[in-house]
C-alpha positions in Angstrom: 0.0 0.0 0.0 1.6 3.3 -0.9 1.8 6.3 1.0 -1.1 8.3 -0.5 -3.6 5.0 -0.1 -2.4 5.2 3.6 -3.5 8.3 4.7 -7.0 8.2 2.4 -7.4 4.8 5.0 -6.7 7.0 8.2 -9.1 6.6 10.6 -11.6 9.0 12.3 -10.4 10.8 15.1 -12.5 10.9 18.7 -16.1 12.3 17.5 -16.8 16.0 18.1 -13.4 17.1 19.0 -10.7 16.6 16.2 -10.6 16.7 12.8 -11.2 13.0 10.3 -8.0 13.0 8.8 -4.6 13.4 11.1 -2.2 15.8 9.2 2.0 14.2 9.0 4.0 16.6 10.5 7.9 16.8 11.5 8.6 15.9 14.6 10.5 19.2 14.9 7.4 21.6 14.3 6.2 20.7 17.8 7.3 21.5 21.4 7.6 18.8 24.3 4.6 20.4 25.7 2.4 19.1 22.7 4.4 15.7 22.8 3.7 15.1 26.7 0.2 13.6 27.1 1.5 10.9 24.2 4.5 10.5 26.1 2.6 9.8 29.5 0.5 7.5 27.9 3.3 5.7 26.0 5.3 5.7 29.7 2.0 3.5 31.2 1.7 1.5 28.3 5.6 0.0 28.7 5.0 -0.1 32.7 1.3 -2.4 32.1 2.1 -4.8 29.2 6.1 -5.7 29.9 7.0 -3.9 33.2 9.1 -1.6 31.7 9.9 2.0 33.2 9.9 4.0 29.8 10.6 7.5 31.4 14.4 7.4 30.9 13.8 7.3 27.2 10.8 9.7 27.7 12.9 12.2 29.0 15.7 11.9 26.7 13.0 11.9 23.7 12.1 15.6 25.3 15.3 16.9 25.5 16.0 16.3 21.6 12.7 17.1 21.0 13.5 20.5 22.7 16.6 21.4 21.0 14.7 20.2 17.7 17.0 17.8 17.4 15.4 14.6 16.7 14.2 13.6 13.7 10.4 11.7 12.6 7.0 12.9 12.1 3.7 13.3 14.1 0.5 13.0 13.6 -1.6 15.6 14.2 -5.3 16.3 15.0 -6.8 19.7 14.3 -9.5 20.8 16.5 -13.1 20.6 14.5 -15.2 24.1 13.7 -17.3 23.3 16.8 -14.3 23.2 19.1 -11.6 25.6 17.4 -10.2 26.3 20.8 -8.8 22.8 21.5 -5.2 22.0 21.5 -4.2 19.9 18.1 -3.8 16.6 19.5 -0.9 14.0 19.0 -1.8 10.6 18.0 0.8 9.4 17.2 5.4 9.8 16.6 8.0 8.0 15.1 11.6 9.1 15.5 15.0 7.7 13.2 18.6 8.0 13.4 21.0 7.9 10.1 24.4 6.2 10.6 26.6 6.6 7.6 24.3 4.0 5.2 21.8 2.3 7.8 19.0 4.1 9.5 17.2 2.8 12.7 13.6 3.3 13.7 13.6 4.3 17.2 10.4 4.1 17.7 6.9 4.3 16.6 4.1 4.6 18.8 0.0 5.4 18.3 -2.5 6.2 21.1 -4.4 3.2 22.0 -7.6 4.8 21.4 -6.7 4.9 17.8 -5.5 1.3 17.0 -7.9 -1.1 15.2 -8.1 -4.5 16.9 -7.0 -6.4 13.8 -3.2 -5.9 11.8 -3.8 -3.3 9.6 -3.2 -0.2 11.7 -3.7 3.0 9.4 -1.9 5.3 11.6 1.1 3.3 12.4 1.7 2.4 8.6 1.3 5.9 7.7 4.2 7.2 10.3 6.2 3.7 9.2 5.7 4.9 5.5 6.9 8.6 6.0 9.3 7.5 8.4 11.1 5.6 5.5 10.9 8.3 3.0 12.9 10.2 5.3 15.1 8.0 5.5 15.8 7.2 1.7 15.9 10.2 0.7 19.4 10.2 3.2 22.2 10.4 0.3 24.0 6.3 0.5 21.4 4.8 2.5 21.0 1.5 1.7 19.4 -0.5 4.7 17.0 0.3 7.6 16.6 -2.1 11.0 14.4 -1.7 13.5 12.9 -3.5 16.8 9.6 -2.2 17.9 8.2 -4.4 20.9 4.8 -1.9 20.9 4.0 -2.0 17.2 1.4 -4.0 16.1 0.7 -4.0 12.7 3.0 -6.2 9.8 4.2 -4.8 6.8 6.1 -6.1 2.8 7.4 -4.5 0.3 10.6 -4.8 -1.5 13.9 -5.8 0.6 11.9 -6.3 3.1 12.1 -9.0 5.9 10.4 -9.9 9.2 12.3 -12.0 12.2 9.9 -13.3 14.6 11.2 -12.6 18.1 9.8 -13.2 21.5 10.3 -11.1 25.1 10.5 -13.9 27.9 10.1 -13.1 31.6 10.7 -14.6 34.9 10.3 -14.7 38.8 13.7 -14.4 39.9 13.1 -15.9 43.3 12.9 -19.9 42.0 16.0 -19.2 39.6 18.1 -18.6 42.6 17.8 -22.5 43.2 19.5 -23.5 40.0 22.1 -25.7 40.2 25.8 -24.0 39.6 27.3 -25.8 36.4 31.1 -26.4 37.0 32.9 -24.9 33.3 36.4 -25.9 33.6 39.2 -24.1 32.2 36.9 -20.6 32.7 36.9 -18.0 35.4 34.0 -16.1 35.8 34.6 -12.4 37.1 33.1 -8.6 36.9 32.3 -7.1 33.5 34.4 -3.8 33.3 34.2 -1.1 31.4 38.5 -2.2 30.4 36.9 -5.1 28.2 34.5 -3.4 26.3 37.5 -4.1 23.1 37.7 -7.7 23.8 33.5 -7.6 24.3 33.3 -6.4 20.5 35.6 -8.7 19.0 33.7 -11.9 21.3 30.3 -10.2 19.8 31.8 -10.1 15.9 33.5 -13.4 16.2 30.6 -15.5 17.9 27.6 -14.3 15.7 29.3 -15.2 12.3 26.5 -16.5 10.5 24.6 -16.4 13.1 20.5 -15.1 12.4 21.0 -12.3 14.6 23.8 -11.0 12.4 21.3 -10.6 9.6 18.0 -8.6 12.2 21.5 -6.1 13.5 24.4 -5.7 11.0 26.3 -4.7 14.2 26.9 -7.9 15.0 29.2 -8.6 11.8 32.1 -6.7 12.5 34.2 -5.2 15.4 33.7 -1.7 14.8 29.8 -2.7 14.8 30.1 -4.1 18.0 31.5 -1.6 19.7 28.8 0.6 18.7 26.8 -1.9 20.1 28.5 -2.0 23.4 28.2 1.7 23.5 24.6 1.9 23.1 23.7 -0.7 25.7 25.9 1.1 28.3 25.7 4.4 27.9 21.9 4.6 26.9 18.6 3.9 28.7 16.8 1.8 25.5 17.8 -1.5 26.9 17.4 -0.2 30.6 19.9 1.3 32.8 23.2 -0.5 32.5 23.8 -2.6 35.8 27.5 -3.8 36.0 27.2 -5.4 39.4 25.0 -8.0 37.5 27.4 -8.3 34.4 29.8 -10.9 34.2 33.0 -12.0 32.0 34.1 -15.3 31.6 38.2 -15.7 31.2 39.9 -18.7 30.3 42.5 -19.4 32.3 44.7 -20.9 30.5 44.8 -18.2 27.6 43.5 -15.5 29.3 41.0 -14.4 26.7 37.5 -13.5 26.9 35.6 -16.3 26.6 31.7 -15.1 27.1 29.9 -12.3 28.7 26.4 -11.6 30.1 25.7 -8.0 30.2 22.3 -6.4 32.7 20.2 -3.8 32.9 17.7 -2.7 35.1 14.6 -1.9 33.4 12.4 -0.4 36.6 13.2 -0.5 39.9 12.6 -4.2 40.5 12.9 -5.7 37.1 16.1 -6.6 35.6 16.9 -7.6 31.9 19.7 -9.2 30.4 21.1 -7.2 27.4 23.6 -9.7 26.3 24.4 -13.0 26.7 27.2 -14.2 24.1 29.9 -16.9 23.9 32.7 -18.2 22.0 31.9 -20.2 19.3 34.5 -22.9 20.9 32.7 -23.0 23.9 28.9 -23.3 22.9 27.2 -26.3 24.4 29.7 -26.4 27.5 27.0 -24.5 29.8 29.4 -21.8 29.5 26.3 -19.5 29.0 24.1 -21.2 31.1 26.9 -20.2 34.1 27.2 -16.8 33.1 23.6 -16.1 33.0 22.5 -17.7 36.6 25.5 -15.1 37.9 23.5 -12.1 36.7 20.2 -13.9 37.7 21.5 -14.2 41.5 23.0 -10.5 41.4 19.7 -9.0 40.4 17.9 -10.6 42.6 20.4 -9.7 45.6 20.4 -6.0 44.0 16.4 -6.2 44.9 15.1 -7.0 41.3 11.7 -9.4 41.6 11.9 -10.5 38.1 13.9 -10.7 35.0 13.4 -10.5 31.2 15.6 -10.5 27.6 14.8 -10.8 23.9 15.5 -14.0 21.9 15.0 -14.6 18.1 12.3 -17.4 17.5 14.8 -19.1 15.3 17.3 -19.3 17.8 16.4 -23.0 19.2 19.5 -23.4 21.4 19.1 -20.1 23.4 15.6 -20.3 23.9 15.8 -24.3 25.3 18.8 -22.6 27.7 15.9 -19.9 28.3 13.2 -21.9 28.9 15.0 -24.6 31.3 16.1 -21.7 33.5 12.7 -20.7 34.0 11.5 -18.0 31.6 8.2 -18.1 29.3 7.2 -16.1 26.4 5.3 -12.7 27.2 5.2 -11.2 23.7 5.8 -11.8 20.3 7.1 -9.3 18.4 9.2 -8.5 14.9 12.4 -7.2 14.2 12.2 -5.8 10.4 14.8 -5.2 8.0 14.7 -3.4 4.9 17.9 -3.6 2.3 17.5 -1.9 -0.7 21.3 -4.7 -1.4 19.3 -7.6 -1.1 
């Protein structure tokens, strides 16, 4: 469905207070002040349905949005002749960023009042669909990724591919009886911020070929990966970075980095592991398995209640580690890829 077919499809707003048709606008034409009642409501939608305390990302989404920093669209609800006085009204944002030749899709989010019950959701295709505009029309961009846990609807169109992914959870008071799993050779210490280097060139060397490689072209090279590493820790869309519940493994023997499993906290008592990645040599030893029952006992001493992480349906051997430790699936969702190479 093309743009223009889109918005004809658009939805009616609330009767007797805003206009039929929502009007696409840059994200930079409005103040945070016109942006904050989607933003609360966004906020309490990521605390009911997965836990999730969005207002670190809120607030950071206001400050660009202040300096007019952050590009995307809105759209907009004029008030109807009967009710000229009322505020336009927000249903709905998206927000990109442009790295050299791949742009990501931050987010994309529509008021709950104004999404259909089945797939087909007018409003979020219609920010998806100006969303990528804006992003083609950046001079060398050749692929777009994104992972949007709130979006409902599906899309196609050319270069385009869906992953199916799911967002497991867990109580983390029964994981702290799992038995430890001797991994000899390995010592398991502290994450530091000294190994974020030896982290990227685990991440780059471990996912070669691997399915996640192909959902975030991160993963394929060292330089990716420390991007990667970068985002996670210094930036609140995987959670707060919690080192006390991040772990390295070391072989002895060598020295070298062997695996990692890297946490967040998410809200005050829910923790989420970012990153859980091993050596190629040492997949199937329980390497992982060890390394992700450390950060399980650490967030729960830290006062965390329960625990969640993101796994790629297609991933069989991480989510039957996953589901013997105890998590269960809370929510499907897609990561999509579009690449204008393929």
């Amino acid at each position: 469905m093309q743009y223009d077919e889109v918005m004809a499809a658009l939805p009616d707003g609330p009767p007797g207070k805003y206009s039929v048709s929502p009007e696409i606008v840059d994200l930079r034409r409005l103040d945070v002040e016109q942006l904050n009642p989607i933003l609360n409501e966004e906020t309490a939608c990521w605390r009911d349905e997965l836990d999730w305390d969005f207002r670190p990302s809120a607030e950071l989404i206001r400050r660009f949005v202040h300096m007019q920093a952050l590009s995307g669209f809105a759209l907009v609800s004029r008030a109807d002749a009967a009710r000229p006085a009322r505020a336009p009204r927000v249903e709905g944002y998206s927000y990109f960023v442009a790295e050299e030749t791949k742009g990501l899709i931050g987010d994309i989010y529509v008021r709950r009042d104004r999404r259909p019950p089945h797939e087909f959701a007018p409003l979020e295709r219609a920010l998806l669909d100006a969303t990528l505009d804006g992003l083609w029309q950046t001079p060398g961009m050749s692929r777009v990724e994104a992972q949007l846990l709130l979006l409902k609807s599906n899309f196609s169109g050319p270069g385009f591919r869906a992953y199916s992914r799911e967002f497991l959870d867990a109580p983390l008071d029964p994981m702290l009886k799992l038995p430890a799993k001797s991994v000899r050779g390995m010592a398991i210490t502290h994450w530091t911020d000294g190994m974020h280097d030896l982290t990227a060139r685990l991440i780059a060397a471990a996912y070669q070929s691997h399915i996640d490689s192909q959902i975030n072209d991160q993963y394929r090279s060292v330089a990716g990966a420390r991007r990667f590493l970068m985002n996670i820790v210094q930036f609140p869309g995987c959670g707060s970075f919690f080192a006390p519940a991040s772990y390295a493994a070391i072989d002895t023997a060598s020295k070298q980095l062997r695996g990692i499993s890297l946490s967040s906290k998410v809200s005050e008592f829910c923790g989420h592991i970012t990153q859980l990645c091993v050596a190629q040599s040492e997949q199937g030893t329980g390497l992982g398995y060890e390394l992700a029952r450390h950060s399980l006992i650490a967030l729960r001493a830290h006062g965390c209640h329960s625990v969640s992480l993101t796994v790629t349906s297609a991933n069989d051997n991480a989510l039957r580690l996953y589901r013997r430790m105890g998590f269960s699936n809370r929510r499907d969702f897609s990561a999509y890829v579009w690449d204008r190479s393929a």
